[in-house]
C-alpha positions in Angstrom: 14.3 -27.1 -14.1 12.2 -24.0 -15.5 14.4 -21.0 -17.2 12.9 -19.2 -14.8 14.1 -20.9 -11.6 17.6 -21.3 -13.5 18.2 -17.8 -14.0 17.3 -17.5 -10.4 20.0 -19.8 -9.2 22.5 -17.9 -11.4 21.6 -14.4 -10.3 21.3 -15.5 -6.7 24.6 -17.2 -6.7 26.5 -14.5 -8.5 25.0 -12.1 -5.5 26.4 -14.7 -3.2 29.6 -14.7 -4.6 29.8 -10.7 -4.7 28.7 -10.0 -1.7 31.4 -12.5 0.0 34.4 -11.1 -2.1 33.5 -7.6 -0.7 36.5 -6.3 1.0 36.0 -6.1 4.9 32.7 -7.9 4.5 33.1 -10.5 7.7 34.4 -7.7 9.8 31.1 -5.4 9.2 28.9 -8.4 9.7 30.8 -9.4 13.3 29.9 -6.1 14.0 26.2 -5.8 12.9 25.9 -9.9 14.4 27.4 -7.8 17.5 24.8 -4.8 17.5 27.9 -2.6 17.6 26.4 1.1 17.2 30.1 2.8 17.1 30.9 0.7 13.9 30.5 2.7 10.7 28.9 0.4 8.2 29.6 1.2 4.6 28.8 -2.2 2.8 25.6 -3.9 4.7 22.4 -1.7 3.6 18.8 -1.3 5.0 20.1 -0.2 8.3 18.2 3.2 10.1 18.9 6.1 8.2 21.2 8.3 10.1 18.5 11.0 10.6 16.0 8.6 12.5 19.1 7.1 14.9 18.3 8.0 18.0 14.4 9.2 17.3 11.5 7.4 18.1 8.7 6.3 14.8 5.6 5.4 14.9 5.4 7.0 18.6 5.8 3.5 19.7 8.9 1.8 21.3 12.7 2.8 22.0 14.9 5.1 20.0 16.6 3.7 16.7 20.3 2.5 17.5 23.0 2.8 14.5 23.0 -1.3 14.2 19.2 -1.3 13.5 16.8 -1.9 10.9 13.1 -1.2 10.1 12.8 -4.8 11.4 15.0 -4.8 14.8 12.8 -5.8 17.6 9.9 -5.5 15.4 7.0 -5.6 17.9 8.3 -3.0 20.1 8.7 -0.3 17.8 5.6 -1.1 15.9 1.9 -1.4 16.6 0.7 -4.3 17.4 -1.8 -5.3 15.0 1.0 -5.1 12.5 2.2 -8.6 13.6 -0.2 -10.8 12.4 1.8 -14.0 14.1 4.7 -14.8 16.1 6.9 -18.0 17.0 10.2 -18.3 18.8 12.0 -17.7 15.3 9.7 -15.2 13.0 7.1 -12.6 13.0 4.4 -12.6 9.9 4.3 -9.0 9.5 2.1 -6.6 7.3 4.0 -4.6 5.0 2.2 -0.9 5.2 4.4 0.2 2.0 2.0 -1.8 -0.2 -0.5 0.0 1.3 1.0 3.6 0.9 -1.4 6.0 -1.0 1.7 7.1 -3.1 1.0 3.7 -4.8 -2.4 4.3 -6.1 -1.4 7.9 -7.7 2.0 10.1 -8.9 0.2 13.1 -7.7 -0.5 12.3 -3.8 2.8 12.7 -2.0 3.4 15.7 -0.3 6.5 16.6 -1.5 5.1 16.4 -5.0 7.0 13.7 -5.5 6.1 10.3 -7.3 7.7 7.8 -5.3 5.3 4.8 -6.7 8.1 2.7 -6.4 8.6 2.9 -2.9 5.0 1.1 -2.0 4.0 -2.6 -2.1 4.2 -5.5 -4.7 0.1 -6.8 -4.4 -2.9 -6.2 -2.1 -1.7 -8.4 0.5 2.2 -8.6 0.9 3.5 -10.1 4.3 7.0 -10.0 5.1 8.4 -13.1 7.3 11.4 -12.7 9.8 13.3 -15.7 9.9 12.1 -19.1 9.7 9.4 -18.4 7.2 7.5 -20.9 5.5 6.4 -23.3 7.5 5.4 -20.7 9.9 3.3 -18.5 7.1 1.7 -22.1 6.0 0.8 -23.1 9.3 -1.0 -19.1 10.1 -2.6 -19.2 6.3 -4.5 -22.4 7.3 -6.2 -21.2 10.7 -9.5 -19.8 10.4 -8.4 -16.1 11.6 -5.6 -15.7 9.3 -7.2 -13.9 6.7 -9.5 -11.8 9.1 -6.2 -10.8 10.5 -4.7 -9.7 7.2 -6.9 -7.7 6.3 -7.8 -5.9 9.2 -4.0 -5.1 9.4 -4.1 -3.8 5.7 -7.4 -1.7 5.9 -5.4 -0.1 9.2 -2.4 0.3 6.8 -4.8 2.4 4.6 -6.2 4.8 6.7 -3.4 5.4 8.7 -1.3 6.7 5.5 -4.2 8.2 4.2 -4.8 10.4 7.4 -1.2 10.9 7.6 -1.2 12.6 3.6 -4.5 14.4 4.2 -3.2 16.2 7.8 0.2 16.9 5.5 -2.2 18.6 3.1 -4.2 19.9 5.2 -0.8 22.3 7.2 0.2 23.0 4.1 0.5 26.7 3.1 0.8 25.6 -1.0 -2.4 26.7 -3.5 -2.6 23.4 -4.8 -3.6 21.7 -1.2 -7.1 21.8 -1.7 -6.4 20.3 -5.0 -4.5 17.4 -4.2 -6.7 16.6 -0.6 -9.6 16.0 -3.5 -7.9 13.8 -5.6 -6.4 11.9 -2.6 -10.2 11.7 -1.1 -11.5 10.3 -4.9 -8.4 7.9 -5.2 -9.2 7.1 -1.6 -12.9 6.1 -2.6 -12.0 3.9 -5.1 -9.4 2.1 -3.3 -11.7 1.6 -0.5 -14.1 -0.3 -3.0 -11.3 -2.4 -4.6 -10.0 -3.1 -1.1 -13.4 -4.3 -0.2 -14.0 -6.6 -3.0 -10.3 -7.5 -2.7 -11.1 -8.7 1.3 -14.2 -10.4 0.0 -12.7 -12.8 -2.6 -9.8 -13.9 -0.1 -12.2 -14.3 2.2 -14.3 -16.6 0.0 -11.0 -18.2 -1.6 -8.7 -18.4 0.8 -8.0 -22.6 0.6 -7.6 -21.9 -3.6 -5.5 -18.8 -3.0 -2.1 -19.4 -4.3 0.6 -17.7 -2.7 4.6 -16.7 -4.2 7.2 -16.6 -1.8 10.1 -14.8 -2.7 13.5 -12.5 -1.6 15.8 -9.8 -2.5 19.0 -10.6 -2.2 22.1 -7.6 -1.5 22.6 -5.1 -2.9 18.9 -5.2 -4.0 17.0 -5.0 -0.6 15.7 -2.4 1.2 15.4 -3.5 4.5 18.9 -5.2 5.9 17.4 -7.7 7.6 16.2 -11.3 6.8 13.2 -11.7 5.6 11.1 -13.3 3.0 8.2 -11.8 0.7 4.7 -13.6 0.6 2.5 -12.2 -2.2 -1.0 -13.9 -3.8 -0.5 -15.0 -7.1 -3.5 -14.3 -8.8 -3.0 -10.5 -10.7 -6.0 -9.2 -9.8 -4.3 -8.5 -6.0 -2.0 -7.0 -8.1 -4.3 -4.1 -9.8 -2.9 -1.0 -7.8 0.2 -2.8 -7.1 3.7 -1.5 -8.5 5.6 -3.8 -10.7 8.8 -2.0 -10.2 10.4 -4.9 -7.8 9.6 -7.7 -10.0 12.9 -7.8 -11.1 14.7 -8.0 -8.1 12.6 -11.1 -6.6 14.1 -14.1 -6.3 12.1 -17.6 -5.6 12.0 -19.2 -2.4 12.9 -22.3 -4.1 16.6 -20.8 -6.0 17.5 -18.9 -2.7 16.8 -22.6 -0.9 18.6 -24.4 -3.3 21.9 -21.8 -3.3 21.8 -21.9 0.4 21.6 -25.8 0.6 24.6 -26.7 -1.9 26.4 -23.8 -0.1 25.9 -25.7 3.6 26.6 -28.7 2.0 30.2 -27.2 0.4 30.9 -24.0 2.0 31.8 -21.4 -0.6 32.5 -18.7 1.6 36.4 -17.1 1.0 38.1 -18.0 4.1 35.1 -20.3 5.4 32.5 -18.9 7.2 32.4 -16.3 9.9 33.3 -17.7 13.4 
């Protein structure tokens, strides 16, 4: 075994074995398992911030419940061009973070804020719900797969880009005319790269090596399962923040911890009825 897959077993199943020993742990999971919105969850995170229960994102679909996540019901509260495929089990989704114009520059946010860190891991990151990798293998190898991607990540663009230039543009600060500039030149130059990026997948797409990978509690962001599909190759990873690099586990340690752990429960008490 690499160091590297090694250390992933160890940090994966120290998670594991944390996350388990947490006090109250199986009765906050009955509860999110339950969709219970009258539960107070203080241990499981990723859930719906408290200011967006009840409101409607995106303008599409019903109002965020307490027991949600980004990903609850994903294709009803999300456009549909963000699912790129669907079985019974999982959606292959586009992840618009890694497409977020706060990832290209510290300066365009319009809170002034750099929040880099908060966009995506490589030009095209997908995020599967559930069964995952046999269903991402079988949708990489059909001949509309990679039209598909990045249609969904050009979408991802603009949308966030006319979303920071109308934020700009209502603004009452001195600096707005400023910052629209230097989001419309950063904008011209990610265009190109996202261009060129398109072009070489599509060229490359039976050579393209892909990384599947997770982030385990208390490192995730989004409380839901789901697994992260990036391209391997660095150049998909020129405007790309480095800051969750870290935190990724392999596909391979997470199915390894997960097998010897079915095989020979672990779980204090056994596992949840």
């Amino acid at each position: 075994m690499s160091i590297r897959f090694t250390d992933h077993l160890e940090e994966f199943g120290r998670l594991r074995t944390e996350f388990w020993s947490t006090p109250g742990i199986i009765e906050e999971l009955k509860a999110y398992e339950a969709r219970n919105d009258d539960h107070e969850y203080k241990i499981l995170k990723g859930l719906i911030p408290k200011p967006l229960v009840g409101r409607v994102t995106n303008d599409v679909g019903p109002a965020w419940q307490t027991s949600d996540t980004f990903f609850t019901d994903f294709p009803e509260h999300n456009y549909p061009n963000r699912v790129l495929s669907s079985t019974e089990h999982s959606h292959i989704i586009c992840n618009v973070a890694c497409h977020d114009t706060r990832l290209y520059s510290s300066d365009i946010d319009p809170s002034s804020l750099d929040k880099t860190a908060a966009a995506g891991m490589s030009y095209m990151h997908l995020l599967l719900i559930t069964e995952m990798k046999a269903h991402f293998l079988d949708f990489w190898n059909r001949d509309d797969s990679v039209n598909k991607v990045n249609r969904a990540i050009h979408d991802a663009m603009e949308r966030r880009y006319t979303e920071v230039a109308r934020a700009y543009q209502r603004s009452n600060s001195s600096t707005a005319p400023q910052r629209l500039a230097l989001l419309d030149a950063v904008m011209e130059e990610c265009r190109i790269s996202a261009v060129n990026f398109a072009n070489t997948l599509r060229t490359n797409t039976s050579a393209t090596d892909v990384v599947f990978g997770f982030h385990s509690h208390p490192h995730h962001s989004v409380g839901h399962l789901h697994m992260h599909v990036l391209l391997a190759d660095p150049q998909f990873r020129t405007y790309s923040t480095l800051a969750h690099d870290w935190k990724t586990l392999s596909f391979e340690a997470v199915e390894h911890v997960l097998g010897e752990e079915e095989a020979e429960p672990t779980i204090p008490g056994g596992w949840p009825a």
